[in-house]
N, C-alpha and C positions, 0 to 999 in steps of 0.2 A: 546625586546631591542637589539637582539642579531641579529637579522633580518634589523634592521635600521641601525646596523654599519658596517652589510656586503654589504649591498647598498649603504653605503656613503663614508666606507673606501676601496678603490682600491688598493693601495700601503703603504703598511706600510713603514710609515716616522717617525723616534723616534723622529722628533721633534714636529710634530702635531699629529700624531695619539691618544695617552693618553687625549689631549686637546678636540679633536675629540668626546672619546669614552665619555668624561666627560660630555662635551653635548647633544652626545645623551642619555645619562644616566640622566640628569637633565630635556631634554625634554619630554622624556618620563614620567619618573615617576611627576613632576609639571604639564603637559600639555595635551598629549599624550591619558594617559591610563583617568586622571580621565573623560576627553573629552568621549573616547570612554564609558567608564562604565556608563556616564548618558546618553548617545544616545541608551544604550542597555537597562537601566533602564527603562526610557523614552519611548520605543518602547514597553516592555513587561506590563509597566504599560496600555499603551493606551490597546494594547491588551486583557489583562484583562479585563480591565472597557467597553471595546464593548458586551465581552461576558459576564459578568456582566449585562451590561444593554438588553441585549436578553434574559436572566433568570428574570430579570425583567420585562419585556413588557409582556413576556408569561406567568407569574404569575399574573400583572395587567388585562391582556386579561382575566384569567380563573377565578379571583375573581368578574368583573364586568361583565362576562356572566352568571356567577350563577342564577340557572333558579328563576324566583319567585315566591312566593309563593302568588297565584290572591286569590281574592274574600274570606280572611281571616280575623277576626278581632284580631289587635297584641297589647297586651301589654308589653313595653319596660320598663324592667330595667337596671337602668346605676346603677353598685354596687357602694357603699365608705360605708368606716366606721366610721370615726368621722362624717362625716355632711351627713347620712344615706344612705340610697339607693332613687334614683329618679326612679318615677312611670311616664309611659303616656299611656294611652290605643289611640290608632288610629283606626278607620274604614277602610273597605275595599277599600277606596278612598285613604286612607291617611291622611287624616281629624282627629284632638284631640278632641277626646271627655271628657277627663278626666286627670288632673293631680296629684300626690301626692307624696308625701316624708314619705318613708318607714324606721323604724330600726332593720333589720333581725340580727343586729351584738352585739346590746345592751343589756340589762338587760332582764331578763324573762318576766318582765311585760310590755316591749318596744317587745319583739320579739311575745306576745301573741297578744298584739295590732295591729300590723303587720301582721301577717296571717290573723285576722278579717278583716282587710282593703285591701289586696290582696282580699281574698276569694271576699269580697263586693264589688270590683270592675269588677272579673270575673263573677258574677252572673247577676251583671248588666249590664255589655254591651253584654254578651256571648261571652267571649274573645275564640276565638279558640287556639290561640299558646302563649305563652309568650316567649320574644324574652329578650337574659340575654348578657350584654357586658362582655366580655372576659377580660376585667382588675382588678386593686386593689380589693380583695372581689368577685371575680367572682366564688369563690370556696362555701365560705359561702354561698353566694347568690341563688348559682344555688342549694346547700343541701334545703337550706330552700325554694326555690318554688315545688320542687320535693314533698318535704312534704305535703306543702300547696295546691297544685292541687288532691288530694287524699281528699278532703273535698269539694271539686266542685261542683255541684247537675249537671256537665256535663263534658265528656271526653276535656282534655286541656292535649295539649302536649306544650313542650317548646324548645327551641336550643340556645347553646352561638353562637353567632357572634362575629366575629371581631369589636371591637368597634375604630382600629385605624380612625384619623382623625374624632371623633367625636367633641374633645375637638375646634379642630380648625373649625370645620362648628359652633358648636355654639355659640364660640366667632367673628364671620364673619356677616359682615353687611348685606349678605343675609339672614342668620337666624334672625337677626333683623328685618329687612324686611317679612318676612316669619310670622316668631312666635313674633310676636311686644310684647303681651300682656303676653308671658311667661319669667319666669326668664333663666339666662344664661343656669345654669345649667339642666333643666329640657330640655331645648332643646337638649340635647343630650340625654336626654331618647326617644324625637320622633323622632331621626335619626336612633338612635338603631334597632327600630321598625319599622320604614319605611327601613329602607337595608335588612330586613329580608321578607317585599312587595316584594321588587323592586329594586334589589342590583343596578343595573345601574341606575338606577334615581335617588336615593338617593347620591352614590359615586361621582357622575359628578359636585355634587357641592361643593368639596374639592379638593383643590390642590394635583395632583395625586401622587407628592411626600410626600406628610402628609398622604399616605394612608397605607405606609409599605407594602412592595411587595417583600423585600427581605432584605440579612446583608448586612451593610457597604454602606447604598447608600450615605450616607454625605460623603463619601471619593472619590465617582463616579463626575466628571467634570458635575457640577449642570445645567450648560448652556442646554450640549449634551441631558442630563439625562430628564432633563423637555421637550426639544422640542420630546424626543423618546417617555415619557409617555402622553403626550398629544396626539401625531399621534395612540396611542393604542387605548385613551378613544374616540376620532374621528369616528376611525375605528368601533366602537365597537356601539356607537348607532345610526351611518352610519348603521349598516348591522342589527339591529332591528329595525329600524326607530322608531320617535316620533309621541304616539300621537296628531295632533293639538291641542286637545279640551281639555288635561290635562297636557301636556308636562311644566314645568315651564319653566323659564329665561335661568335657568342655562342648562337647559338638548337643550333648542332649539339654545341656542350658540356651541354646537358642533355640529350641524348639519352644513353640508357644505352651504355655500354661504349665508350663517346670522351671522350679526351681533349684536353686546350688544344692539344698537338702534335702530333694526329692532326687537329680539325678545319681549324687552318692547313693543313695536307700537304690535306687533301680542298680548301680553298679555291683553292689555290693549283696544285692538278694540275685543278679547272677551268678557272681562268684561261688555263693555259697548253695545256689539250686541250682544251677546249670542254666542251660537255655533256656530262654524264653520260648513256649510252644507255640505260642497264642498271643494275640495282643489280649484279651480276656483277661490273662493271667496277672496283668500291670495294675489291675487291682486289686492284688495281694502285697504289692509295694508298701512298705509302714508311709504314711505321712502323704497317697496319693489318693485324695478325694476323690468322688464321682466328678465333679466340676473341674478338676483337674483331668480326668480322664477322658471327658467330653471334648476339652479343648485339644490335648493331646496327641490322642490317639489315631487320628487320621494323618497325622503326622510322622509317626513310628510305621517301619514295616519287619516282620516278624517272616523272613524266607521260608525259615522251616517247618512254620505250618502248614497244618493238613487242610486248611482251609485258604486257597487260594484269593481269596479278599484279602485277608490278612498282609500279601506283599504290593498293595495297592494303594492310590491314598482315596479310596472310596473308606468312606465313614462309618465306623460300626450303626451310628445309627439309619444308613441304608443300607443295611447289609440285609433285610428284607426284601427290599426295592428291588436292590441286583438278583437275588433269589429268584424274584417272580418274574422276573425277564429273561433271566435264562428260562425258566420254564415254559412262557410262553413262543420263545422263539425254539423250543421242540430239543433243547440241548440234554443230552443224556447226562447220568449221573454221572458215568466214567469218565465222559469228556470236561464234567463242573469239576471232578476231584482232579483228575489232571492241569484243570486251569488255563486251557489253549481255547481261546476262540479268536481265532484271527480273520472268520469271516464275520465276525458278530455287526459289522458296521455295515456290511451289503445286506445281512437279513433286516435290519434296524429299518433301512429306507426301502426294503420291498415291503413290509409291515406297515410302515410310514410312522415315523416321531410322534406327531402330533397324537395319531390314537396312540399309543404307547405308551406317552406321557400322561393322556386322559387317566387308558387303563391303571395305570400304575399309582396313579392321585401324585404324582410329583409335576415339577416343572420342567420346563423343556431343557434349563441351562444347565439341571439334577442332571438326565438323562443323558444330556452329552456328554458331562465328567463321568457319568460311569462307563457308558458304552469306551471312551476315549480309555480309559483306566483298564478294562476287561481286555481288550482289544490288543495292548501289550503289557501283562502281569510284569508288575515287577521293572516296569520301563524307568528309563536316566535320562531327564531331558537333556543332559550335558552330552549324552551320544548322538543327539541330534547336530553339533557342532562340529567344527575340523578338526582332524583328531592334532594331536603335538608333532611338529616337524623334527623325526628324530635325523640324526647324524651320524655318517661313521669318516670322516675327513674333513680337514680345515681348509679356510681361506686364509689370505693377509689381505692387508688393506693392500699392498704393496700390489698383489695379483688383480685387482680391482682395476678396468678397462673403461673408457665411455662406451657405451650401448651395449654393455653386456646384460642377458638375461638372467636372472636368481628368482628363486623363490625364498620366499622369508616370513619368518614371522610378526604381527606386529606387537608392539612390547610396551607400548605407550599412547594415549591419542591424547591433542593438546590443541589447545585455540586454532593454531597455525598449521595442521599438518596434523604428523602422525609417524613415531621413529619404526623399524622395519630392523629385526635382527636377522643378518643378510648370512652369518656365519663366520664374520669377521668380530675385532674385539668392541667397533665401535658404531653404534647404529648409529643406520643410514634414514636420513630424513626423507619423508614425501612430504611437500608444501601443500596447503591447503585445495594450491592452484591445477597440482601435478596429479591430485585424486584420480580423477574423473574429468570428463571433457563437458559436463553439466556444471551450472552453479549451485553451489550447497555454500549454507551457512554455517554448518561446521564439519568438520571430517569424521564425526561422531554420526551423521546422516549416513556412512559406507562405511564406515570400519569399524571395528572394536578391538578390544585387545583380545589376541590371542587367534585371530584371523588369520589365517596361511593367505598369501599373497605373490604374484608374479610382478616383477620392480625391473625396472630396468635402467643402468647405470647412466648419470646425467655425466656428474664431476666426482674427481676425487681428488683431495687435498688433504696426502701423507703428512704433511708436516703440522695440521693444525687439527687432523683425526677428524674431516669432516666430508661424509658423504653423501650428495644429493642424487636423491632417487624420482625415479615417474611409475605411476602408474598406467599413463595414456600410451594407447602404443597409434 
């Protein structure tokens, strides 16, 4: 204030000055100052909620790259305890073969009934894992299959998942669509199970804000916050591409250049043709333009073609390019239909790139996505990550020691740290400080979610369900 009235008073005049300084004194404090403090407000909010929403994206990233778990058979329990625990055993397709409603939480002769019908169902399909949701009863739940897999006439391990946004995919017209013939609730016991398959196929079809990625995102600018978690899920099965021949609705609408009306037409001329042979064939699709298929189809992989490109994300339109480089690096036809060149990247650099790229008329960044592509057909960058910490026995907080060793997974990373599901009901914090023995500015520089990790027990505090972990040994 004292600034505004040396700028505006020049000459002291006892007849207006006082008058003067009143004014300034009223427009500052009415006008002025509350102006500036919500443009300062205002600014440090947006602020936040950007990097906010980048602790989010890269936690949405790390949760739906989590590798999968293939060629498993999972049975999914969604806990509760008044209206029981829900069962679904899935195939390694994905596919229900079984459902039931369990009470792990009721009377001795409901909890004995229960492990006979667990056990009966793992004996029967050969379940390999059992996959337990992280919500109300998850604690219960997870004591009581630990037990009951120790009765198996076969090894069965089990892991909690995340079970956010299960509630909203099973009350969603695509689960309807999907599981017509099952009840609401059970359908979120085959999402359970299937995210613990194939965490990005299953996720893609829940709104990415119902999937919980981080605190306070209802307070985050809902508009900004959806169009940034949606460019993550894009990205994300952008850079593992869909299968054609199993990809659902929901997984082939974030592939670039397909729409809602296009992926139904791609569903529904499988159903009624069978496989897809070829990616070639996706332009027999009703209603898939050339410009659609241009953008597309590098995107899509077609296994069971004869033409090993096809499970690749090399681009039909160099599917020339890769032609003329197998043939100049001497690869036989048996070895192109087979699809195995696993030394193609040692011939590349006794060849050398640069003439290769010349001969080829492409560029050198072409050349590395293909060689990179050819080198493993059919490759999952998600297998490049740690695979899921499965389980077959529990902890308590209670059994929880200072300087005890665990491995764990982590399940969360945040400003401060980064939580660590140690196998107990209630993760165990590492502080920012406890990462690493370096300074990093946030713990998102060493960790991500879904990281397997060695923790070692700081404190424990049964009564307040608070565990502090280290990573420094």
């Amino acid at each position: 204030m004292n600034v505004i009235s040396k700028l505006l008073i020049k000459n002291t005049n006892p007849l207006c000055t006082d008058i003067i300084n009143e004014a300034c004194t009223d427009a500052y404090n009415r006008l002025i100052f509350p102006s500036i403090e919500r443009e300062i407000r205002n600014e440090l909010t947006d602020t936040a909620s950007e990097n906010a929403m980048k602790v989010f994206a890269v936690n949405l990233k790390q949760l739906l790259m989590q590798p999968p778990v293939k060629g498993k058979t999972v049975l999914g329990l969604d806990p509760g305890y008044r209206t029981g625990c829900k069962v679904a055993v899935v195939d390694d397709t994905g596919k229900v073969l079984d459902t039931a409603v369990i009470y792990p939480t009721h009377s001795e002769k409901k909890i004995a009934e229960s492990k006979q019908k667990l056990i009966s169902l793992v004996n029967k399909y050969r379940v390999d894992i059992i996959s337990i949701g992280n919500g109300t009863a998850s604690k219960e739940t997870e004591m009581f299959a630990a037990e009951a897999i120790k009765d198996a006439d076969h090894t069965v391990y089990y892991m909690v998942v995340s079970e956010a946004g299960a509630s909203v995919y099973s009350a969603s017209k695509l689960a309807a669509t999907e599981l017509p013939e099952l009840d609401l609730t059970l359908r979120s016991a085959v999402s359970i199970a299937r995210r613990l398959q194939d965490p990005l196929a299953e996720l893609v079809k829940i709104e990415p804000k119902a999937i919980g990625v981080g605190q306070y995102q209802h307070d985050m600018p809902q508009k900004r916050l959806g169009e940034t978690l949606d460019g993550v899920v894009e990205d994300c099965v952008n850079s593992v591409g869909a299968d054609l021949n199993t990809a659902s609705p929901a997984l082939l609408l974030r592939v670039s250049g397909l729409n809602s009306t296009v992926c139904k037409n791609i569903v529904a001329y499988r159903e009624e043709n069978g496989a897809f042979s070829s990616r070639a064939e996706l332009k027999k699709v009703p209603k898939l333009g050339p410009k659609a298929y241009e953008q597309c189809a590098g995107f899509l992989r077609v296994p069971e073609s004869k033409n090993p490109l096809d499970n690749t994300a090399v681009h039909p339109e160099s599917y020339k390019s890769a032609k003329e480089l197998l043939s100049l690096l001497n690869y036989s036809e048996k070895e192109i239909k087979l699809g195995k060149f696993p030394d193609i990247s040692a011939k590349v650099a006794a060849y050398g790139s640069k003439a290769l790229a010349e001969k080829l008329e492409i560029g050198l960044p072409t050349l590395d996505d293909i060689v990179k592509e050819l080198s493993k057909p059919g490759r999952d960058p998600r297998d490049e990550m740690p695979a899921p910490m499965l389980r077959s026995d529990i902890l308590d907080i209670k059994d929880l020691k200072e300087g005890m060793e665990l491995k764990g997974t982590v399940r969360n990373v945040i400003d401060f740290g980064a939580f660590v599901d140690i196998g107990v009901h209630q993760d165990g914090l590492v502080h920012i400080s406890q990462i690493c023995d370096k300074y990093i500015k946030h713990p998102g520089e060493v960790l991500k979610v879904g990281d397997v990790v060695t923790v070692r027990v700081l404190s424990v505090d049964p009564d307040k369900n608070r565990i502090s972990l280290t990573m420094r040994f």
